[in-house]
N, C-alpha and C positions, 0 to 999 in steps of 0.2 A: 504494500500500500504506500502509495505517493503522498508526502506530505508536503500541503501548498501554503506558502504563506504569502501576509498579502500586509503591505504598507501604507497605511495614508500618511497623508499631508497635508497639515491646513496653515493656513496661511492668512494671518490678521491684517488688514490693513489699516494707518492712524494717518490721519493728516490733518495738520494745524496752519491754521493761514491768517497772517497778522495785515491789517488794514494801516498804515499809516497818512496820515490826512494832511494836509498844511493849512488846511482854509482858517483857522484860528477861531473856530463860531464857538466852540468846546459844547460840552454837553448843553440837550437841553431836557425840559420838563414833559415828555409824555403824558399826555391827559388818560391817553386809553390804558399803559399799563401803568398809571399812578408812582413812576420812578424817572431818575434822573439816566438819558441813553444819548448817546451818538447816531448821527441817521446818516443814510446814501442815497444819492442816486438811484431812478432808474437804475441808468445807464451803468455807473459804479460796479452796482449790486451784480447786472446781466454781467458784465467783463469778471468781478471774484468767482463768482459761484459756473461761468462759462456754460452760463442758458443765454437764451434769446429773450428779448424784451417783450415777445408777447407770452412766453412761460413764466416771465414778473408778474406779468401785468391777471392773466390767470388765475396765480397763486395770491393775488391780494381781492381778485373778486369771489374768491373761493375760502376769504378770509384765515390764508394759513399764515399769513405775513400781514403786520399793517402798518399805515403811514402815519407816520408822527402825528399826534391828533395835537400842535402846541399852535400859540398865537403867531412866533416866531417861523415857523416852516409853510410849505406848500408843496408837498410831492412828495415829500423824501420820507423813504424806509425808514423807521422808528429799528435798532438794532437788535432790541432785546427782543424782535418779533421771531429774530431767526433761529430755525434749528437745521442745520446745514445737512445732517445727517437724513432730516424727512424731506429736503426739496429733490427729486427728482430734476437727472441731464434732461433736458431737451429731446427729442430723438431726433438721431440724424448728429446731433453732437459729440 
């Protein structure tokens, strides 16, 4: 009798991606989650996370992301909305 053995491999992957900004605006006041956050761009957010701007634009009318609800902004991602882990690529990307 043949004795068969058999190897797996699993294989973790981690990836940490740091945003540095120059615009000087610093944090602001989030209505929606009641804390002090940093916000992006569209455009920003599409180029880190490398979707396309109508899979932003998707995922905030599907409210998994949302825009800064402050007196101070207009458009831009509130950051504490992200979990980079549940945004789905694009397809095709």
């Amino acid at each position: 009798m043949k004795i068969q053995s058999r190897t797996e491999i699993k294989i973790e992957k981690h990836e940490i991606r740091t945003v540095r900004m120059n615009s000087g605006g610093g944090p602001i006041y989030c209505r929606t989650c009641g804390e002090q956050t940093v916000t992006l761009t569209l455009d920003q957010l599409a180029s880190f996370l490398k979707v396309s701007l109508p899979e932003i634009c998707r995922q905030i009318d599907a409210s998994e992301i949302h825009l800064a609800d402050s007196d101070r902004t207009l458009g831009l991602i509130c950051s504490r909305s992200l979990k980079t882990e549940e945004i789905p690529e694009a397809p095709g990307e």
